[in-house]
C-alpha positions in Angstrom: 39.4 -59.0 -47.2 40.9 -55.6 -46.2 43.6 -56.9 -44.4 47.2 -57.1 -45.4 48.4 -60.5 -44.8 51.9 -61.4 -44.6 53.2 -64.9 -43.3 57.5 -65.0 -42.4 58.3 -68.4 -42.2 61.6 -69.1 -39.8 64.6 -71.1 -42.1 63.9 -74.0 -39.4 59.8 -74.1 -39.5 60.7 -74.3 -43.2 62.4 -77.6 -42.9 59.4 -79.1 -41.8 56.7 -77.4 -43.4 55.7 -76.3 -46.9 55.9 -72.6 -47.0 54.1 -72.1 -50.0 51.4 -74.5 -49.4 51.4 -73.3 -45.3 51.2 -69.4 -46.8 47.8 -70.2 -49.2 46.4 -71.7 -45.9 46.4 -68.3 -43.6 45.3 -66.6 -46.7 42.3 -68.8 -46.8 41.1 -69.0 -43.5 41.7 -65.1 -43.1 39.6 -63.8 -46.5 36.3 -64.2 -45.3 37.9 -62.2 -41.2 37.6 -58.9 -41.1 39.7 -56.9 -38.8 39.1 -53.5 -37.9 41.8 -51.0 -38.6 42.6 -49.5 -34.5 40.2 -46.9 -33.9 43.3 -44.2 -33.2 44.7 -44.6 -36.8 41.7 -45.3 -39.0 43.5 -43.6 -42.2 45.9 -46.8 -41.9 44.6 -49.8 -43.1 45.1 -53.2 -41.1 48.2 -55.0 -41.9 48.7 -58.7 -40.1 52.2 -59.7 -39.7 52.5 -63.6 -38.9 55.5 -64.7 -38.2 56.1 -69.1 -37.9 59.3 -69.9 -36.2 60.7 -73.6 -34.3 61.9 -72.5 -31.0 62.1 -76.4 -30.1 62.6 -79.4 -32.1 59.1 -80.6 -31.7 57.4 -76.8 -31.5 56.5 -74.3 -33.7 55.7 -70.8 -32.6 53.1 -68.6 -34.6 53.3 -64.5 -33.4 50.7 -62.1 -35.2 51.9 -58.2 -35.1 50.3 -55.4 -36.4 52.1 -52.0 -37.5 55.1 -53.1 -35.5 53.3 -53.9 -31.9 53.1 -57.5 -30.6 49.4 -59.2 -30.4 50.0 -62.4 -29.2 51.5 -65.8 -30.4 50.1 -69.9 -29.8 52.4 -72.9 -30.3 51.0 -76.0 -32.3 53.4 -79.3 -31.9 55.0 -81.1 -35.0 55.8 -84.5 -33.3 53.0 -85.7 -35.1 51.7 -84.8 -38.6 52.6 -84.2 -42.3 53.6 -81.3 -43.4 50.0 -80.3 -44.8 48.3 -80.9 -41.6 50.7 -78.8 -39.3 50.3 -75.9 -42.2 46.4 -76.3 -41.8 46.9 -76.2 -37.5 49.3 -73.1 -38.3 46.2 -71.5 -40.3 43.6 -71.9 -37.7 46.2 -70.5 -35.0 46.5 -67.5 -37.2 42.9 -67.4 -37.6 42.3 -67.0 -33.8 45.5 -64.4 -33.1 43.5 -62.5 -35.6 40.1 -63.1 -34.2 41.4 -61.8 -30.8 42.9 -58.8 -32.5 39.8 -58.2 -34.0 37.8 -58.6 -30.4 40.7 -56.0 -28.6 40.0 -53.2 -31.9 36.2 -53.6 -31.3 36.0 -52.9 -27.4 38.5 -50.0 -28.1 36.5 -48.5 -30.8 33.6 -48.9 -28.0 35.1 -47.8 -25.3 36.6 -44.2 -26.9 32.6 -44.2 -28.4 31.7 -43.6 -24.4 34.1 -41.6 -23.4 33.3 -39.2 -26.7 29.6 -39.5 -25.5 29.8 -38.9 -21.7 29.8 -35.0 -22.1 26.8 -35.0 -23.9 25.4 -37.4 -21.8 26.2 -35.2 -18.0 24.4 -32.5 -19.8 21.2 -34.9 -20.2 21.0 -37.2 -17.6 17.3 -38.3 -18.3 18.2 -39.2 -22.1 20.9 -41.5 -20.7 19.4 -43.2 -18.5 16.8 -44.1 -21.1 19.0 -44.9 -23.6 20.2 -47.8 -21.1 17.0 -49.1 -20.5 16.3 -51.7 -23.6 13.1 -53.4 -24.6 13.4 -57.3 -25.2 11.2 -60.2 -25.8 11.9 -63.6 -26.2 9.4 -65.6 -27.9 10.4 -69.7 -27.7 9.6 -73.3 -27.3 10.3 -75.8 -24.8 10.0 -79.4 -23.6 9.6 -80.3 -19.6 9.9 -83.5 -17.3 8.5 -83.3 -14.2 8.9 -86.2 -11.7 11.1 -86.8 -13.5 8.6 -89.4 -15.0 5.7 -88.2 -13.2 4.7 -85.2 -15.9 5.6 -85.1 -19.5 5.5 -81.6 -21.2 6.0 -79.7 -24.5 4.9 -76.5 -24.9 5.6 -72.2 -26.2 5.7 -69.0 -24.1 7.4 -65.5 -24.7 9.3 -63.5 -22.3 9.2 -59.2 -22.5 11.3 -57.3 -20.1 13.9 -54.7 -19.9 17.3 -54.7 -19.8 20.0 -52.4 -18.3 23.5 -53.3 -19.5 24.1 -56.5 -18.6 21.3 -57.4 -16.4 17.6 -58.1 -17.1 14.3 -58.5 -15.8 11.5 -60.0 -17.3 8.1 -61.6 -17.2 7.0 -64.9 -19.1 4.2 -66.6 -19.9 3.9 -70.0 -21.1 1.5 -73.0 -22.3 2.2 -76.2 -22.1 0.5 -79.3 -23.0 1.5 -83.0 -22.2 -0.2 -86.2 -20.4 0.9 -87.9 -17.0 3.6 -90.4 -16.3 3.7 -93.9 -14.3 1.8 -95.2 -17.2 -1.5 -93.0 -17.1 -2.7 -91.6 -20.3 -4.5 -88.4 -19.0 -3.9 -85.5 -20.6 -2.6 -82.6 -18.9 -3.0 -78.4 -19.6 -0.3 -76.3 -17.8 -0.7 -72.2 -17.7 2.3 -70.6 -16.0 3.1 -66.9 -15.1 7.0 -66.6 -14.6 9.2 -63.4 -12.9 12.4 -63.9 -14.9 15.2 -62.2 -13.7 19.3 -62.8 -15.1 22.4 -61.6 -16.3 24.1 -62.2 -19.4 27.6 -62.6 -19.9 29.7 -61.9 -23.5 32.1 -65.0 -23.2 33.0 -63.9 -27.2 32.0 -61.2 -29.8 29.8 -64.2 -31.5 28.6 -66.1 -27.8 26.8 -65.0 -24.7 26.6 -66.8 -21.8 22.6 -66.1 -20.2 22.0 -67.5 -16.7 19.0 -66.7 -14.7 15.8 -67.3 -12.2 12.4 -68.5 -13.1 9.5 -68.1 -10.5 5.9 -67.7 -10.5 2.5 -69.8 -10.5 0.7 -72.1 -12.9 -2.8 -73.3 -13.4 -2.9 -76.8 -14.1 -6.2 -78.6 -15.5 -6.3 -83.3 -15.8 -8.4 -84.6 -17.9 -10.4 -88.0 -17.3 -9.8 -88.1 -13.5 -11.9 -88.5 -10.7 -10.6 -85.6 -8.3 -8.2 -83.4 -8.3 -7.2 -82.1 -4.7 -9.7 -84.4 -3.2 -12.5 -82.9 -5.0 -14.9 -85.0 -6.8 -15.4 -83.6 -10.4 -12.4 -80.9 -9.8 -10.2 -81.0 -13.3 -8.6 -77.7 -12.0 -5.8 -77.0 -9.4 -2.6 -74.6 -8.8 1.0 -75.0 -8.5 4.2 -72.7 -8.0 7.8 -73.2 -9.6 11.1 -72.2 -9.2 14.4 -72.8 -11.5 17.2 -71.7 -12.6 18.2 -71.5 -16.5 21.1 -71.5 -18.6 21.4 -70.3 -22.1 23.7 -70.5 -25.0 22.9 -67.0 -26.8 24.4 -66.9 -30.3 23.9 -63.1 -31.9 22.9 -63.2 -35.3 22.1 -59.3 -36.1 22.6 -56.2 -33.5 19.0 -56.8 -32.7 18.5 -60.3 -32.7 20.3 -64.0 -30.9 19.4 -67.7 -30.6 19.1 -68.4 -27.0 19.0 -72.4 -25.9 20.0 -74.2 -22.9 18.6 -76.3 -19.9 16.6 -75.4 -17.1 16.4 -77.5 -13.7 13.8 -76.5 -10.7 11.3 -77.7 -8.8 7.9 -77.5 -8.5 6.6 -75.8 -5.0 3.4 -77.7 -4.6 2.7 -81.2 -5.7 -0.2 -82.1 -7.3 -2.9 -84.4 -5.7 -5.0 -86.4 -8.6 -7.7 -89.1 -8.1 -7.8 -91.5 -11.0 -11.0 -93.1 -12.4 -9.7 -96.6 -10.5 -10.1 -95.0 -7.0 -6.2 -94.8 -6.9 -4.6 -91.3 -6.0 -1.0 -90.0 -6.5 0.7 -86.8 -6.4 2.4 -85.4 -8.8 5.6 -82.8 -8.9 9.1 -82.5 -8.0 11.9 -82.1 -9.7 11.2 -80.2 -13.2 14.1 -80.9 -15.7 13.3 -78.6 -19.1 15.2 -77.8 -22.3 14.6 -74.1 -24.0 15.1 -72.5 -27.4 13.9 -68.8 -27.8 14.6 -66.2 -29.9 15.5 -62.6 -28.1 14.6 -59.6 -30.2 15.5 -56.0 -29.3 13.1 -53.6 -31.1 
């Protein structure tokens, strides 16, 4: 840990806590934290000042300061509790004052990075506005009800695009494979073609926040039917989707996050299917899908 870490217990807090006990506790849960020294006084290394006071008789007040300047306080109640629990709930509050602290230092040290590049970047436009532009692709799996119960689907695809900032557009393909609902035991192929357009939102240094559109066509083939569109012998017909998605994006390197979340659309054209019996039904509707990808930036 290269952060100085000092805990200042208040002569009340102390009544009902164990100081000693409470002290080992922030020193635990900060060794493995890392907070940046701040980007305007890198020769002085980070030093965390907690300091545990009881403002009310059933309240306990934890401030973090750094160097002198306030970065925020959380209050943790001590109606209920033994002393050993309120020092572990004082130990995770100093764990996230310092986590923020940690977030602030990080988008300073980014932000004075731009303004230290923006000269060089006026004199060569073109360069910058390559440098914005980022190759992604997503390669995943995923698992789809259509009907709900009509169509039941499992299946991979990979997404490639571009991204600028925090907007992105890209194209998907996917292949699914799966059997009908209702009882049938055909077998069903699906070959989609997506446009996948979104905008991903940092909600935390370690969690993003992806929403988006999916739209495009698919190529769907039945086996063991009689018809398909009304077409003796016809295994083959087409369909359009739309969606929307919704993804939980966890970064793991600079390059590389675990994307998962739902997606919930419909599909444009319904299917019309002859079975072997004589007896026809359509299939489509609502398409209800869960996704897990993995987005790489070369």
């Amino acid at each position: 840990m290269t952060a100085t870490v000092v805990v200042e217990i208040g002569s009340r807090a102390e009544l009902v806590l164990d100081p000693r006990f409470t002290r080992r506790l922030v020193q635990l849960e900060l060794s493995e934290l890392e907070v940046p020294p701040s980007p305007t006084t890198t020769n002085e290394p980070t030093a965390l000042f907690f300091r545990v006071t009881q403002e009310a008789p059933s309240t306990l007040r934890i401030e973090l300061w750094e160097r002198g300047k306030f970065y925020g306080a959380r209050t943790i109640s001590v109606s209920r509790g033994t002393s050993q629990l309120l020092a572990r709930r004082i130990a995770l509050a100093a764990a996230e004052l310092a986590r923020r602290l940690r977030h602030v230092r990080q988008e300073e040290a980014r932000r004075l990075k731009l303004e230290a590049r923006e000269p060089s970047e006026s004199a060569h436009p073109a360069k910058h506005t390559a440098e914005l532009y980022r190759f992604f692709v997503e390669p995943g799996a995923s698992a789809a009800a259509v009907g709900p119960s009509e169509l039941w689907l499992i299946g991979t695809g990979v997404t490639a695009g571009w991204r600028l900032a925090d907007s992105y557009f890209g194209v998907r393909a996917s292949w699914y494979g799966g059997q009908m609902g209702r009882g049938e035991t055909h077998s069903v192929q699906w070959t989609e073609l997506m446009l996948a357009p979104g905008y991903t939102y940092s909600l935390s240094p370690s969690l993003r926040l992806d929403v988006g559109l999916d739209a495009g066509a698919a190529v769907v083939r039945v086996h063991g039917v009689q018809a398909v569109d009304a077409i003796d012998g016809q295994k083959e017909t087409w369909t359009g989707r739309l969606a929307a998605h919704l993804g939980l994006q966890i970064p793991l390197t600079q390059s590389l996050a675990l994307n998962a979340g739902p997606e919930i659309g419909s599909v444009l054209r319904r299917l019309p299917v002859t079975l072997r019996d004589g007896s026809s039904n359509d299939y489509g509707g609502l398409w209800l899908a869960s996704k897990f990808g993995l987005v790489m930036e070369p």
